[in-house]
N, C-alpha and C positions, 0 to 999 in steps of 0.2 A: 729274495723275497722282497715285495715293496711292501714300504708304509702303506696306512690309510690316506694320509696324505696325497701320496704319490697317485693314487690309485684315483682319487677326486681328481686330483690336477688332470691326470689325464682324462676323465672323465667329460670334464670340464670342456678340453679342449675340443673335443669333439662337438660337442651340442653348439658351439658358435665361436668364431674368432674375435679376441681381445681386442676392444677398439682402444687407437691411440688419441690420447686427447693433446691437444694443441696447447703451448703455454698459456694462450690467454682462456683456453676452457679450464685448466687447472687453475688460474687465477681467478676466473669469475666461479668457479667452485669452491674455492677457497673463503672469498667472500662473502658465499650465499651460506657456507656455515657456518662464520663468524658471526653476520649478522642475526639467523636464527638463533645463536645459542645466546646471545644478548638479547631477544626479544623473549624466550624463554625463563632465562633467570630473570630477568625484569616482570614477569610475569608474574613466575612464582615466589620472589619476593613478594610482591604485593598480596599477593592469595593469603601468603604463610602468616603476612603480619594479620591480615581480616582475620583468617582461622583462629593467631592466638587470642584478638582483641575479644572475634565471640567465648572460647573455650573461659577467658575472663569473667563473662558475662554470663559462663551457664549456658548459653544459647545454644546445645548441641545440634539443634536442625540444621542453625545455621552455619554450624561449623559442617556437617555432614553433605550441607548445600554445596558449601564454600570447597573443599574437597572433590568434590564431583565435578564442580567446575575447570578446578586446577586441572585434574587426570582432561577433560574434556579440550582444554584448549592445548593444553602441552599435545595433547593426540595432533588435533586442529594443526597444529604450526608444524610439527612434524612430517606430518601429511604432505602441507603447503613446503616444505624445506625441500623434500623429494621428488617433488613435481619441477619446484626451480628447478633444482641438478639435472634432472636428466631433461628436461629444454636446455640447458648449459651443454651437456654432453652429444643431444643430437645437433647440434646448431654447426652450421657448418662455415666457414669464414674463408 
């Protein structure tokens, strides 16, 4: 009897063949999520400190603003991180 597991993989293999990516596509992959997850937390630093300076101040709009924003740009970069990779991944050398 197979796993579930077992049963994706072959699944899997069927719908399309595994591309192999090249060292320097795993390296520029590498990099593109290094530098997203650094423009991320740089990010939400900065959010987290506005959110506590308003939730200081009472200012819950703006902490509820401020909030929205965070969730909106992390979406944003996100987005933008997985669009890099796979122009990394089809790129052919």
């Amino acid at each position: 009897m197979k796993s579930a597991y077992e049963l994706a993989m072959e699944r899997l293999s069927k719908t399309g063949p595994t591309v192999k990516l090249t060292a320097e596509q795993k390296k520029t992959i590498s990099e593109i999520d290094s530098v997203f997850s650094a423009r991320i937390a740089e990010r939400e630093i900065f959010l987290k400190a506005e959110i506590d300076k308003s939730a200081m101040k009472r200012d819950f709009e703006a902490v509820d603003q401020l909030q929205r924003q965070l969730v909106s740009e992390r979406k944003k970069l996100l987005v933008e991180k997985e669009e890099k990779k796979d122009e990394a991944r089809q790129a052919r050398k």
